[in-house]
C-alpha positions as CSV (number, residue, x, y, z in Angstrom):
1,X,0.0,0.0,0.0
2,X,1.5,3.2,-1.1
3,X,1.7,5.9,1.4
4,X,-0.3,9.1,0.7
5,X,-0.2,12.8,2.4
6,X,-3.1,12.8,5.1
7,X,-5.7,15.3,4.6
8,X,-7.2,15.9,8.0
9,X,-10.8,17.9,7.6
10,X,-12.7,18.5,10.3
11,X,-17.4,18.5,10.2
12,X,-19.8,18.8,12.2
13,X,-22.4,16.5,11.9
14,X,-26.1,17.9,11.3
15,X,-29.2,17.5,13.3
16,X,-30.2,15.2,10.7
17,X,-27.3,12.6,11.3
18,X,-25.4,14.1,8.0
19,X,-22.1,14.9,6.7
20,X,-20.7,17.0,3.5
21,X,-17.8,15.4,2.1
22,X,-17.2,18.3,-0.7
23,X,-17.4,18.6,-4.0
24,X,-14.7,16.1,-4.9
25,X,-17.1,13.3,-4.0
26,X,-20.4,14.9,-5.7
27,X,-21.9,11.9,-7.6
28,X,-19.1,9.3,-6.5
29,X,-20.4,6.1,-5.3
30,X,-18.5,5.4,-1.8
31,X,-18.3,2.9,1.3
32,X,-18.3,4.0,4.4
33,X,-17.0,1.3,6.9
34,X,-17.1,2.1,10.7
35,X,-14.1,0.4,12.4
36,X,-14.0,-0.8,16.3
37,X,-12.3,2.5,17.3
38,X,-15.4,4.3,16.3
39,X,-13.5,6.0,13.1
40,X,-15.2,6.0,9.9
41,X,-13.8,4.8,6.5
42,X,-14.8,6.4,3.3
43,X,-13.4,5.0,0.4
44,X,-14.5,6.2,-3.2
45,X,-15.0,3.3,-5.5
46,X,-16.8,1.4,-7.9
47,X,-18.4,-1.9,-6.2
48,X,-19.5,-5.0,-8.0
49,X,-23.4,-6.2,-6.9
50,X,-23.7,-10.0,-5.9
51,X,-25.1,-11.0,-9.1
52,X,-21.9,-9.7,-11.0
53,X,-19.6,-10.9,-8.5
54,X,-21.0,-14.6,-8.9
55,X,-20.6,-14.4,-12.4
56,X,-16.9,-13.0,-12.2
57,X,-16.5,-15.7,-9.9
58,X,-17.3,-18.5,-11.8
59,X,-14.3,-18.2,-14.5
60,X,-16.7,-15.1,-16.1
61,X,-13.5,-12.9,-15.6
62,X,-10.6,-15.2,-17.4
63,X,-13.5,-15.4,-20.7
64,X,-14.2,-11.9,-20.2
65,X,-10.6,-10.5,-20.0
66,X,-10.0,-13.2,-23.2
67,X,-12.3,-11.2,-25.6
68,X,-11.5,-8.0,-24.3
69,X,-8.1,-9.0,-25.7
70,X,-9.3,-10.6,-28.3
71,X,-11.3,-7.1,-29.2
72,X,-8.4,-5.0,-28.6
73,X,-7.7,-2.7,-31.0
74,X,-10.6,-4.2,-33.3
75,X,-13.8,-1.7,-34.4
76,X,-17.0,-2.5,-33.5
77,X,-20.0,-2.0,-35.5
78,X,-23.6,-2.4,-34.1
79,X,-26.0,-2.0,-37.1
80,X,-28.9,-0.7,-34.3
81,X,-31.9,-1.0,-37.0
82,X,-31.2,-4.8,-37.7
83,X,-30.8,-5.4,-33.8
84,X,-34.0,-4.6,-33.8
85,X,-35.4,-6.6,-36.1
């Protein structure tokens, strides 16, 4: 794990039990994980749903890194109208 500056931001917490974490994080999805000292992790990230991650984990990830290979490079064409068809 690479070692980063520490920003250290103080809030108050609202009436309403909530916290502004800025405009950096407007619209990013993040986790919040309280640890047993009480402090509160908030990591930005993108997070895979059970579905997706019991497909990925079922050799979906070797097949789907193989055709992303496989693509690379390559154009794709989607003729919309005849999808439709």
């Amino acid at each position: 794990m690479l070692a980063t500056k520490e920003n250290r931001i103080y809030k108050t917490v609202g009436k309403n039990g909530q916290v502004s974490l800025g405009k950096e994080f407007a619209g990013a999805l993040v986790e919040m994980v309280q640890l047993s000292s009480g402090a509160l992790l908030v990591r930005r990230g993108e997070f895979v749903s059970e579905h997706e991650r019991r497909m990925l984990g079922d050799g979906w990830s070797e097949r789907i890194q193989a055709a992303q290979a496989a693509l690379e490079g390559q154009e794709l064409t989607i003729d919309i109208a005849a999808s439709k068809e």
